[in-house]
Structures are given as structure tokens and as C-alpha cells.
C-alpha positions as CSV (number, residue, x, y, z in Angstrom):
1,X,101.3,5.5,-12.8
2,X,100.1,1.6,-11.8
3,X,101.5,0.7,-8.7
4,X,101.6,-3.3,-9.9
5,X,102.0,-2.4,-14.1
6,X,101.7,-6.3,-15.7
7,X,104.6,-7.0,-18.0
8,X,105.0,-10.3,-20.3
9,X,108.5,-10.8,-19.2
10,X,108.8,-13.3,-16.4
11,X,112.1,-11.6,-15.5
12,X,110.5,-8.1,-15.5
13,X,107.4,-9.1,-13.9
14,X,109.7,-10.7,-10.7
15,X,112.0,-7.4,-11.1
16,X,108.8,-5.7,-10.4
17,X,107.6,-8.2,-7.5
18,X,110.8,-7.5,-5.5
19,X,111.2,-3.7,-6.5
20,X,107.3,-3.2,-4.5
21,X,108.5,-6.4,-1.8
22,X,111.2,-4.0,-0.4
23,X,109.6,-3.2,2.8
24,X,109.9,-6.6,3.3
25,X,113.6,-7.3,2.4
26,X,113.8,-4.1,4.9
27,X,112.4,-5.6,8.0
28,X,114.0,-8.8,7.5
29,X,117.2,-6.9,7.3
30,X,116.2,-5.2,10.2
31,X,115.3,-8.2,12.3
32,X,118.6,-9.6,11.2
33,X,121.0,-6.7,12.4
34,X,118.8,-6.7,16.3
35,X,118.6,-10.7,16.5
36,X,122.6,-10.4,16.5
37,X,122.6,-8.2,19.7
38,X,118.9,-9.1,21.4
39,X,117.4,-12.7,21.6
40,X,114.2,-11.0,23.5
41,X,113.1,-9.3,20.6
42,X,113.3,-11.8,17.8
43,X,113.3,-15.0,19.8
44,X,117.4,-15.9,18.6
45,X,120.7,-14.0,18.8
46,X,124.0,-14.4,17.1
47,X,125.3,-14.5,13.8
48,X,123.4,-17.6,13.1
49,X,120.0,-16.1,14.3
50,X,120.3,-14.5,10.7
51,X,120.5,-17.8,8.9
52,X,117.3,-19.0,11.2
53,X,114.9,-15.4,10.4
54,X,116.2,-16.3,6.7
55,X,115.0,-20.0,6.8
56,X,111.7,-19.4,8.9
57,X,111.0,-16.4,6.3
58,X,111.9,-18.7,3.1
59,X,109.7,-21.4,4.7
60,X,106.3,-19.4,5.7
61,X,106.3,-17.8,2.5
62,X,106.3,-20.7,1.0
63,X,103.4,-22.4,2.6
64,X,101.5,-19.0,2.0
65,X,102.3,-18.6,-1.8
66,X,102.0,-22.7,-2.6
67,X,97.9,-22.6,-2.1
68,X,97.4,-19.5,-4.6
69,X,97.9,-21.5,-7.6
70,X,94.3,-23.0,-6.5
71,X,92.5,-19.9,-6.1
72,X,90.4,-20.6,-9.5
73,X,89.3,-24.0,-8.1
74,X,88.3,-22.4,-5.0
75,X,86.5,-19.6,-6.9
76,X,84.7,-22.2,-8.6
77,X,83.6,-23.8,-5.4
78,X,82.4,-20.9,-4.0
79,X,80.7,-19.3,-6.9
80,X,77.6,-21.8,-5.5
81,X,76.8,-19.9,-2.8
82,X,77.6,-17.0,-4.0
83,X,75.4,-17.1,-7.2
84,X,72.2,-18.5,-5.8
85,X,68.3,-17.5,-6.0
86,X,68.6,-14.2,-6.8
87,X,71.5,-13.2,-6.3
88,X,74.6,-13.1,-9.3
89,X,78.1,-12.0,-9.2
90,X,78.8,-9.3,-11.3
91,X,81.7,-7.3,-12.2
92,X,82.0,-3.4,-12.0
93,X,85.1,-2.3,-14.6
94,X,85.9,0.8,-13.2
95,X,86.3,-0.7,-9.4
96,X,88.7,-3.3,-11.2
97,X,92.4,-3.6,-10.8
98,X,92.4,-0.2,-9.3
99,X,95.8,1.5,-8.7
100,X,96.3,1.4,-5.1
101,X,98.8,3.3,-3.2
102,X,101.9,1.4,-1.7
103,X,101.0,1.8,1.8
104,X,97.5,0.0,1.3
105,X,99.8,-3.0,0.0
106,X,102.4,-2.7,2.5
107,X,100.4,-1.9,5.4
108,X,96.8,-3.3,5.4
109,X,96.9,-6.4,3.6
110,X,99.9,-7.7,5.6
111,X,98.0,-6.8,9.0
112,X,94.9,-8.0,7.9
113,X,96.7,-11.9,6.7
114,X,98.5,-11.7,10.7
115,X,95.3,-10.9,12.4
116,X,93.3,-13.2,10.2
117,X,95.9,-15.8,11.4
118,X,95.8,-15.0,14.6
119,X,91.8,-15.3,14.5
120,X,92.2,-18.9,13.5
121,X,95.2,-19.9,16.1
122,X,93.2,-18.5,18.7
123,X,90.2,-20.5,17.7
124,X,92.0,-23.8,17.0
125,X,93.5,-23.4,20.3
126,X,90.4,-23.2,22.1
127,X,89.1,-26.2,20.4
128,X,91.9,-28.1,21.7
129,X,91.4,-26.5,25.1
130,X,88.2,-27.7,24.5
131,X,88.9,-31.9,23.8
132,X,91.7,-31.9,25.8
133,X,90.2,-30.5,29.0
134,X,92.7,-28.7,30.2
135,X,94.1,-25.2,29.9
136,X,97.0,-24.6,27.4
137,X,99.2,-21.6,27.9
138,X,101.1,-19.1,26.3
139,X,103.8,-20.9,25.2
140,X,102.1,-22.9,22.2
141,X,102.0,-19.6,20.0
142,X,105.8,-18.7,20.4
143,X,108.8,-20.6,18.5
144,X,109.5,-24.3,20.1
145,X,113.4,-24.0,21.0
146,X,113.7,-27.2,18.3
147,X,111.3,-28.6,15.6
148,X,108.4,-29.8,16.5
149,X,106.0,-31.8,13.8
150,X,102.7,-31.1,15.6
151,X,103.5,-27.7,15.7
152,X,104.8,-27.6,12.3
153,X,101.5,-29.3,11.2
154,X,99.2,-27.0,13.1
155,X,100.8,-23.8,11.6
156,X,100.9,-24.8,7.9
157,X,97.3,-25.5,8.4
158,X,96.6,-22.2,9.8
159,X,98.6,-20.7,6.9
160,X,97.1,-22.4,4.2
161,X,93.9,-21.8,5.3
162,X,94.1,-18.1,5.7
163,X,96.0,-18.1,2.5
164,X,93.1,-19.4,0.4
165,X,90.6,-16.8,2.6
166,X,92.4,-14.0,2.0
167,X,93.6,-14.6,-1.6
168,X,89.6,-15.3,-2.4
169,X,88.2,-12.5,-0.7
170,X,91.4,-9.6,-2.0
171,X,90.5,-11.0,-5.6
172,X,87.1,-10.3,-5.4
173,X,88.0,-6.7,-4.2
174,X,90.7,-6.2,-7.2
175,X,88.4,-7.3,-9.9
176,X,85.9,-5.2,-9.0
177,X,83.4,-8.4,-8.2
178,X,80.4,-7.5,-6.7
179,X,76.8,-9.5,-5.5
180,X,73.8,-8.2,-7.2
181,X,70.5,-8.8,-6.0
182,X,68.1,-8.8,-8.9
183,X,65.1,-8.5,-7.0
184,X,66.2,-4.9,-5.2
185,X,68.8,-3.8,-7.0
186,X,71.0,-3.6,-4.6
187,X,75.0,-4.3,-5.2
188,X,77.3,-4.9,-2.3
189,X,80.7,-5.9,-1.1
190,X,81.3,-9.1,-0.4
191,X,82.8,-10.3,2.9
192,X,83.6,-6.6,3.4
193,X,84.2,-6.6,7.1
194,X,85.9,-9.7,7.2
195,X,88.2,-8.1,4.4
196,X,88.5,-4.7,6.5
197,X,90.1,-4.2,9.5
198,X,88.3,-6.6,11.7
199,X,90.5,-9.5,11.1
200,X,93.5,-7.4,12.8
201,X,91.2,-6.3,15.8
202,X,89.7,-9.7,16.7
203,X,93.1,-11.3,16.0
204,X,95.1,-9.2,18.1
205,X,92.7,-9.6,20.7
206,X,92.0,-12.8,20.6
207,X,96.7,-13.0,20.6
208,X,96.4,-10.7,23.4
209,X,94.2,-12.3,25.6
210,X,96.7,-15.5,25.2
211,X,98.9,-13.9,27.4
212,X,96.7,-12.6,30.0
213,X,98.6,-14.6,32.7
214,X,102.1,-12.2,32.1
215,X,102.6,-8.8,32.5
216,X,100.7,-6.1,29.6
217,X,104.5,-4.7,28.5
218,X,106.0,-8.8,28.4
219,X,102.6,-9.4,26.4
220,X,102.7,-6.5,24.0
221,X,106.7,-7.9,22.9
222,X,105.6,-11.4,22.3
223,X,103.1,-9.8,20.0
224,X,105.7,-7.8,18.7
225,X,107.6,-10.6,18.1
226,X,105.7,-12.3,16.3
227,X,104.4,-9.5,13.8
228,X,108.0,-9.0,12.8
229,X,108.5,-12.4,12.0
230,X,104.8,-12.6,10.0
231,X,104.8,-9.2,7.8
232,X,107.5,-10.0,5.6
233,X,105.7,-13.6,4.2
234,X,102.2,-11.8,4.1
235,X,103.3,-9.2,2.4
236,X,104.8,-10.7,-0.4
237,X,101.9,-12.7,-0.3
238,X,99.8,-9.7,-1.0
239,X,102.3,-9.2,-3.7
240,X,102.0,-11.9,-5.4
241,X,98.6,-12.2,-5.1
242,X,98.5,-9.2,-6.7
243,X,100.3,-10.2,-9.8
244,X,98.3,-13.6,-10.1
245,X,95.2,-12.4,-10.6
246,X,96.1,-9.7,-13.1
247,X,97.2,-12.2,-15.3
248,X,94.7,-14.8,-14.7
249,X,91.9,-13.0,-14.1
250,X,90.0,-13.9,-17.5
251,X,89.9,-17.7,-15.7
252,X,88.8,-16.3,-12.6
253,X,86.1,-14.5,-13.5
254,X,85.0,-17.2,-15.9
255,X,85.1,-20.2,-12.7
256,X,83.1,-17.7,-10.4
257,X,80.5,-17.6,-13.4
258,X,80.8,-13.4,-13.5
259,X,78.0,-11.6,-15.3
260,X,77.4,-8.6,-17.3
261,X,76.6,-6.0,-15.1
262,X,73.8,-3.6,-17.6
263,X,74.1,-0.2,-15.6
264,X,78.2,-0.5,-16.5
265,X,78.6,-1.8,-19.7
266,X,79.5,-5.4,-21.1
267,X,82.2,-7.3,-19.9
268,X,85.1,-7.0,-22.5
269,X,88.1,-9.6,-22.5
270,X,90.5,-8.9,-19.7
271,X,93.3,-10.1,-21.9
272,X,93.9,-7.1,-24.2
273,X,94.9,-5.3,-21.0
274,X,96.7,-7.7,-18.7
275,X,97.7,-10.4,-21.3
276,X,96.3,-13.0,-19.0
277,X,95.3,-16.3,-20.1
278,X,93.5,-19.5,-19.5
């Protein structure tokens, strides 16, 4: 049974979306229900910290889901250096759209998109430690106590950008798109250690080491913090992700310039299977 089954229906297919998105709804609800007795874990307290987890959920999520639309553009930027010399992308049909068990969606995907995101905070912070010449604490990473443009800039730019990274390197992973080298032979995964699990290591460090100036316990909440208020957004990001590239894939795999891979068989039309479309 297909963990992400594609369905015509718009109403089914978002019936679907939110059925697999429950872990999501569940750790927003749980946030909720702590924020109204503890402000130290989820950085508000009250009956109107709800409203506030609800709004910085709806908002993330939408800077995270906005950029997928141009994943075929970005395919077809990167399909340059990807298909090159001798090198050629080809697709394997039996590695595509494989049925992956709910805790590889819910679990991995989510953590890799908050490490990633971590990665490149940690990194843009240094460069501003960097050209402003001075050191810049802990306090840039957690929530402002009011709105704050720079701020708001700097994170929908980390957002976006992991978005597009992420959403190019998982559909390369679900449609079975490997690189060929014609001269040896040899097929590989692409970017498959920044796809792995070394996004969430370096991120977490690089988070970690942030907060070197507090105490390990006081550093290992603000973490926590901030991983309850990033999962829910990346993992309906994952989720949706999911369900785009099923039904676009044919225009995917046509931007990346995908080839016929002989040892596996032709590549048939996506469409009679997922009903996807140019």
C-alpha cells in the first residue's frame, strides 16, 4: 500500500496531504496546550501564545511551500552541470517513486530541512560576524520579542533557499535520478551526503556551538525550542513536495534532460501512472 497514492481529485489529494501531515497538526497541538502553562519552552505563554505558534506556523510554511512551484526552472538550471562531458542523468524505474515508510517522511526529511537551515544561519551569521567586525551572540537565532524586518528578511532567505536545496536534491532521490558516467560505467547518487544525515549533524552543531557562552542544559532548550517550532512547516514541506513531483514529474524529468538508462529499460511516460502533466 503507497504511502503518498496520487489521486485526480484536488479535494482527495489535500484529504490525503493532511491525513499523512498529522504529526504535524499533533505537535502544533502539543506546543499549543505547553505554551499556555510554560513560556520557557516555546518562547510565549497564555491563551494567545496559541494564536502566535498558529501564525508563525501558517507563515514559515508558507515561505517554504511558495518556492516549490519553481523546482522545474531550477531543475533546468542545474541540469548544466549536472549533464556535462561525460556524464548524463539518467533515470532508474524501479528506484522511482518508491513507497517509503511514514517515519522516513515524518522523521528524516523534517530533520534534515532544520539542520540544513541551521547550516546556512550559522554560516550567514558568520559572514556578518565577519563585515561587521564584531561578535554577534546568541540572541539573533531566537524569536525578537516584536517584529523585526531585518530579521524577517534574513529568515525568508534562509528558508527559501533551503527550500529550493532540499526540494531539488529529494526529487532527484524520488524519481529514481541518477548520474552516469559513460566512460566507467559507474552510476551514483547525487548529493547523497548532503541529502543524508549530515545536514542535521553540521546544523546542530554549527546551532550548538551558538550558544557556547550559556550553560549545555539552557543550550540544549533553545535548541529544543526551536525544533518544535521548525518540524511542523518542514514536514509538510516534505509532504508536499512529495505530491508535486508525482504529478509533475513528466516536466521534471524532461527540464533536467533525463536519459534512457539501457541496462533498465526505456523510459515510458510517467503520466499513465501518476496522471501528471506538463
Amino acid at each position: 500500500m503507497k504511502v503518498f497514492p496520487v489521486d485526480r481529485s484536488a479535494r482527495d489529494i489535500l484529504k490525503r496531504m493532511l491525513i499523512v501531515s498529522w504529526p504535524a497538526l499533533a505537535v502544533l497541538f502539543l506546543t499549543g496546550v505547553i505554551s499556555i502553562f510554560f513560556s520557557e519552552i516555546t518562547f510565549t505563554v497564555g491563551m494567545e501564545s496559541i494564536w502566535k505558534i498558529l501564525l508563525r506556523f501558517l507563515r514559515f510554511l508558507f515561505i517554504l511551500v511558495i518556492p516549490i512551484p519553481l523546482l522545474p526552472h531550477v531543475c533546468g538550471l542545474m541540469q548544466g552541470l549536472l549533464n556535462r562531458r561525460n556524464l548524463r542523468l539518467i533515470q532508474i524505474r524501479e528506484e522511482r517513486h518508491s513507497d517509503r515508510i511514514p517515519w522516513q517522511i515524518w522523521l528524516i526529511r523534517p530533520f534534515q530541512g532544520i539542520g540544513l537551515a541551521m547550516l546556512i544561519a550559522t554560516k550567514l551569521i558568520a559572514l556578518l560576524q565577519i563585515s561587521s567586525n564584531s561578535a554577534i551572540n546568541s540572541s539573533i537565532v531566537l524569536p525578537p520579542p516584536q517584529f523585526n524586518l531585518g530579521r524577517f528578511l534574513s529568515a525568508t532567505a534562509v528558508a527559501v533557499t533551503t527550500s529550493l536545496l532540499l526540494s531539488f536534491l529529494w526529487s532527484l532521490d524520488d524519481l529514481g535520478i541518477r548520474q552516469h558516467n559513460r566512460k566507467t560505467g559507474e552510476i551514483k547518487i547525487i548529493g547523497k551526503y548532503l541529502s543524508a544525515l549530515l545536514p542535521i549533524l553540521f546544523g546542530f552543531y554549527g546551532m550548538f556551538s551558538l550558544f557556547e557562552s550559556h550553560e549545555r542544559l539552557l543550550a540544549v532548550r533553545y535548541i529544543a525550542q526551536m525544533v518544535l517550532a521548525l518540524y511542523p512547516p518542514f514536514l509538510v514541506l516534505a509532504v508536499v513536495h512529495k505530491f508535486f513531483t508525482e504529478k509533475r514529474e513528466g516536466l521534471i524529468l524532461m527540464r533536467l534532460k533525463v536519459r534512457a538508462n539501457s541496462n533498465h529499460g526505456p523510459l515510458n511516460s510517467p503520466f499513465s501512472m501518476n496522471g501528471g502533466n506538463h
